[in-house]
Steps between C-alpha positions, in 0.01 A plus 500: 500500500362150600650203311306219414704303724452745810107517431501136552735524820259769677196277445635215651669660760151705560332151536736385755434798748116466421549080556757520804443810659119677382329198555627326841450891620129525366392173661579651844426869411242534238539859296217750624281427170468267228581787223674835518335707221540913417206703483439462114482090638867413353639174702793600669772219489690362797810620337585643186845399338692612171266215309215765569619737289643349131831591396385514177293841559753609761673803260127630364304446865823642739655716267671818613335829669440802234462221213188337332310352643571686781398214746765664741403839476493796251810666593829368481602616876105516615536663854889507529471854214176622614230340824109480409345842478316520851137574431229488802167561363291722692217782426183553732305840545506789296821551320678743761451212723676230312731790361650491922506116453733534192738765644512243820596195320740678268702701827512121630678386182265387294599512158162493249127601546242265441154686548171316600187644363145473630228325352311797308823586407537175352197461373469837374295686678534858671508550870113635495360241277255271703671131387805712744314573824645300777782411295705833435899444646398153695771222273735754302488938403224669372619639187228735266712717328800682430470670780536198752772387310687823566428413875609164482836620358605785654837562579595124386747522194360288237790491249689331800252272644358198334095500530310165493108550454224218582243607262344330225202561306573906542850440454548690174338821717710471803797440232407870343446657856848368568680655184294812618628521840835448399453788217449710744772423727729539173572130444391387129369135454802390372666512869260379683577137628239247583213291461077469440373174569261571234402087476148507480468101422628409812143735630309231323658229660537552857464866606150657354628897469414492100305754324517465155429107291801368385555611159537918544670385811782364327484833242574688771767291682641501116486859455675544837809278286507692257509875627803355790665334219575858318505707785577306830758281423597408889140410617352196542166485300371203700496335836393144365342380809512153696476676826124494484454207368692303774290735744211324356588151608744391209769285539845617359501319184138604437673900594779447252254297225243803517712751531702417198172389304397857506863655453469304160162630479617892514819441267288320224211833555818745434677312248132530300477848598850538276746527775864330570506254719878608510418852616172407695636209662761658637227721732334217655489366818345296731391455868464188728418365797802390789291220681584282799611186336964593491572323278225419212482893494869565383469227255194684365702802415762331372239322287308795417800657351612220282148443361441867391895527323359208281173640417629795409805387317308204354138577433535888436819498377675753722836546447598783744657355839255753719178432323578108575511586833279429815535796734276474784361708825428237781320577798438300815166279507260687672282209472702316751466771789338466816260644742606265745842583675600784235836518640553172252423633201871650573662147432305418187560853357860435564544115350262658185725759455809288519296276247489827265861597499621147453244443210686820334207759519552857404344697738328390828162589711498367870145505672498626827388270839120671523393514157274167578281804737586805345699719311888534642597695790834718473655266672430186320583643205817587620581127594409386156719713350806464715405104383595524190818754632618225734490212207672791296792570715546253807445123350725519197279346298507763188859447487460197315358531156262156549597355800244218473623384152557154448360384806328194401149558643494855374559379150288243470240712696572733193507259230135342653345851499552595163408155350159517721485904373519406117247231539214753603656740280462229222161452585400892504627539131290176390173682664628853252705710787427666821224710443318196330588275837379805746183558302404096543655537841756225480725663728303654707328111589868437544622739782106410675631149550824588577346735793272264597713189580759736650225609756444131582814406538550804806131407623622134522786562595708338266668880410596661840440838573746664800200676698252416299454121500795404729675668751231708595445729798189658737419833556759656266577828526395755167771673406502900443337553122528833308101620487397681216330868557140490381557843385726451259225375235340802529800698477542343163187537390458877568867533363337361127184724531709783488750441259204417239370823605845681445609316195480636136185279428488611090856340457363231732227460254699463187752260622231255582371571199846453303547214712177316460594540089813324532330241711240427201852501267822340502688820628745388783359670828725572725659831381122608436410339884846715632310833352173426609657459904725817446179726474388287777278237393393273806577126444122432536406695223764386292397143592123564436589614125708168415180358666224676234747340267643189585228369725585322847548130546281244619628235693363158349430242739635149420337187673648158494333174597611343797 
C-alpha cells in the first residue's frame, strides 16, 4: 500500500523525468499527436503510476478472483480449473446444411454451439411467407418447426454440449422447440446447458429484429424466467446484449452503460413479475463486443463486472454470489473487418480475442477473415477457431488467474470506465429506465453520434485503417468465398408445404387456440408454446397469434434540432 510519504516521493520523482528527461526529448521529437484518447474519447496519460489508482479503494477495486465484486473474474482459478467454452457461431441454409457445419466445428474441437438464425426466422415468419422470399438461409438457419430442429440436431448430444441461440423476439418459441428436440433425443430440460439471447431491448436500440412493443415483450422474456427457474436450473435465460450495440457505432462505455441499463431493466420486469432475483439472477448473462482498442477493452470487462456485482448486491439486493455475477459471451468485432486485404482481419481477430480472455470472459466467438464479403469458408473458420486454441494452449496466458491486475493503466482504465458507465446510467434512471430512454430515443441519438464522428475520424484520417485508409494496395486479389446454392430456399420452402400438409392440423388448431388464450391471460407460455411445436406448430403461425394479440411495434421516430 502507498504511504503518504511514498505518494509524495512518486510525484516528485514523476516531475523530474517529465522536467529532465520528457521535455528536453519532446522539443527535439515531438509525440505523434497532441492527445492519445480510446475509442469511448478517454485521454490516455503519458504514464500511469500507483497515484492513478488510490490506495484507499485498492482492497474493494483489486480484490481477489472468485470474490465480490468480482473485478478479477468470477472464478477463483478462472482458466487455470476450466478454459472459456469455445463457441463459433455459425448456421446458413436449411438445417441439414448448418447441421454439417456443427459436426465440423465440433470434430475440430470446438466445445459449444452457437446457432445463427435467418431473418424470417427471427422475425417470425415461415419459409413460404412473402416478407421471407429472397431472404430464406442468407445470415443464419431457417428454422419453421420441429421438424428443422430435429435436422439441425441430429446426431449432436445435447445433454453434453452447451447450445447458445441468437434469437430474440421468438426466443420463447425457439426456447420450446429446443426442450422439444431434446425430449426427443431423451434429454429433459433440466440437462440441457446453455443460453437464449432473448434481449429484445437491445432490438430497439441498435439492431431492428423486434416484433412485438415493449411491454408483452418483456412478459414473455419474463415468462421465459420463470418456467427455467423451476425446470432448467443450468440455462442461461438471457444473453444481455452489448454486442449489437457496439456494432451500431457505440463506444465501450456507451456498450457497458446500455447494456447494463437494460439488464436493470429485465431484473426490475421479473422482480414485478414475483420472481427471485436470487434464483433468476443466477441465469443471466450477457454478451459483448472485443473491439480493436487492447487495452480500454479489458478495462471494460473488468468494469462491466464490478458495476453489475453492485447493482445487484446493492440496488436489488442479491445476496447469492452467482446471481451477483457478470458472466459474459464475447465475440470478435465484426464491425472492424475488412474487405480490403482480408488476410488482416486475422491480426485483429487475434489481439480481440486476447482482449477477451484477459478481460475474464466466459466463453468466446472469433469471426472468421471473409465475413466483411460473405459468410465463412471451411477454412476460415477453421483458423478462427484454432485462434482461440492457440491463446488456449501455446501463450500461457490462462495460467494466470488476472495477469493484467494491478497494472496501473489497466486500473485506472477500469476505475474511468465505470465512473463514465454510472454517469449515463444515472442519467437513464432520472429519464424512468431503459424502455422510457429507448422510446424518446436517448440512446439510440447516442450510438448515431458515436458512429458518426468515428466515420470522420477514418475519412480524415485521424483513426487509421490498415487497408482501408492507410496501407492500402491495387488490384487486390478476392479471396475464395463460400457461395450459397439458390436452391436451397426452395428446398425449404417445399420442405414447410409439406409438413403442414402432413401434420395433425385439428391439434394444430387447438394449440393456437389454447395458446392465443394464455396470450390474452397471465398464464406463463412457454410449456403451452413447447406443446403447440410438439404437434408441429410452425414458428410463423405461432408468431402471427401473439401478433392478433399483442400487436407489433412501431418504431417512433425521434428528431433533434441541430
Amino acid at each position: 500500500m502507498t504511504s503518504p510519504h511514498d505518494s509524495e516521493e512518486i510525484a516528485r520523482q514523476q516531475q523530474r523525468w517529465h522536467q529532465d528527461v520528457v521535455e528536453p526529448l519532446l522539443q527535439r521529437a515531438p509525440e505523434r499527436q497532441t492527445a492519445f484518447p480510446t475509442s469511448s474519447g478517454i485521454p490516455l496519460q503519458r504514464l500511469y503510476t500507483p497515484l492513478d489508482v488510490p490506495d484507499a479503494d485498492a482492497l474493494e477495486t483489486r480484490h481477489f478472483p472468485g470474490q465480490f465484486p468480482f473485478t478479477r473474474g468470477i472464478h477463483p482459478t478462472m482458466y487455470r480449473g476450466r478454459l472459456w467454452t469455445m463457441r463459433q457461431y455459425a448456421g446458413f441454409g436449411t438445417a441439414a446444411v448448418s447441421n454439417q457445419r456443427y459436426k465440423f466445428l465440433l470434430e475440430r474441437g470446438q466445445k459449444g454451439l452457437s446457432v445463427a438464425f435467418d431473418l424470417p426466422t427471427q422475425m417470425g415468419y415461415d419459409s413460404d411467407h412473402p416478407m421471407a422470399a429472397g431472404e430464406v438461409g442468407k445470415v443464419g438457419v431457417a428454422i419453421t418447426s420441429l421438424r428443422d430442429m430435429e435436422t439441425l440436431f441430429k446426431d449432436i448430444p445435447l445433454d453434453q454440449v452447451s447450445t447458445s441461440m441468437t434469437i430474440n423476439a421468438t426466443a420463447a418459441t425457439l426456447l420450446a422447440l429446443y426442450i422439444a428436440v431434446a425430449k426427443k433425443h431423451g434429454v429433459s430440460p433440466a440437462q440441457l446447458t446453455g443460453t437464449i439471447q432473448n434481449d429484445i431491448l437491445k432490438e430497439y436500440i441498435a439492431r431492428g429484429t423486434y416484433i412485438y412493443p415493449p411491454k408483452p415483450s418483456m412478459r414473455l422474456i419474463t415468462d421465459v424466467f420463470a418456467y427455467a427457474a423451476q425446470h432448467m436450473p443450468r440455462f442461461n435465460t438471457i444473453s444481455i446484449s452489448g454486442y449489437h450495440i457496439r456494432e451500431a457505432g457505440s463506444t465501450a462505455v456507451q456498450e457497458v452503460a446500455f447494456t447494463l441499463a437494460d439488464g436493470i431493466a429485465y431484473v426490475e420486469a421479473a422482480i414485478a413479475a414475483g420472481l427471485d432475483v436470487n434464483t433468476f439472477g443466477a441465469q443471466l448473462s450477457f454478451f459483448f463486443n472485443v473491439h480493436n482498442h487492447f487495452v480500454e477493452e479489458i478495462a471494460k470487462f473488468r468494469a462491466a463486472r464490478r458495476l453489475w456485482a453492485h447493482i445487484m448486491r446493492d440496488r436489488f439486493h442479491a445476496t447469492a454470489p452467482r446471481a451477483q455475477m457478470l458472466r459474459f459471451h464475447a465475440q470478435t468485432a465484426g464491425s472492424t473487418l475488412t474487405a480490403q486485404q482480408p488476410d488482416n482481419n486475422i491480426v485483429r481477430v487475434a489481439l480481440q480475442a486476447m482482449a477477451a480472455v484477459l478481460g475474464g470472459a466466459q466463453s468466446l466467438h472469433t469471426n472468421s477473415r471473409d465475413e466483411a464479403l460473405a459468410l465463412p469458408t471451411e477454412e476460415s473458420v477453421q483458423i478462427a477457431l484454432r485462434t482461440q486454441q492457440i491463446i488456449a494452449h501455446e501463450t500461457g496466458v490462462p495460467e494466470e488467474i488476472d495477469p493484467v491486475g494491478g497494472a496501473y493503466a489497466i486500473e485506472a482504465l477500469t476505475q474511468e470506465i465505470e465512473t463514465r458507465v454510472q454517469a449515463y446510467i444515472d442519467h437513464i434512471d432520472a429519464m424512468g429506465g431503459a424502455v422510457r430512454a429507448i422510446e424518446v430515443g436517448f440512446p439510440q441519438r447516442e450510438i448515431q453520434e458515436s458512429a458518426y464522428q468515428y466515420q470522420k475520424d477514418i475519412e480524415t484520417q485521424a483513426r487509421l485503417i490498415v487497408g482501408v485508409n492507410a496501407y492500402t494496395l491495387d488490384d487486390e486479389p478476392v479471396p475464395p468465398l463460400l457461395h450459397m446454392d439458390p436452391d436451397l430456399e426452395r428446398q425449404q420452402v417445399a420442405q414447410v408445404q409439406a409438413l403442414r400438409a402432413q401434420r395433425d392440423n385439428t391439434k394444430v388448431r387447438a394449440a393456437l387456440q389454447r395458446l392465443d388464450q394464455a396470450a390474452r391471460g397471465s398464464e406463463n407460455v412457454v410449456p403451452i408454446l413447447v406443446d403447440a411445436v410438439e404437434c408441429y406448430t410452425t414458428l410463423g403461425e405461432i408468431a402471427d397469434t401473439l401478433r392478433a394479440v399483442f400487436g407489433e411495434h412501431q418504431e417512433h421516430i425521434v428528431l433533434t434540432s441541430a
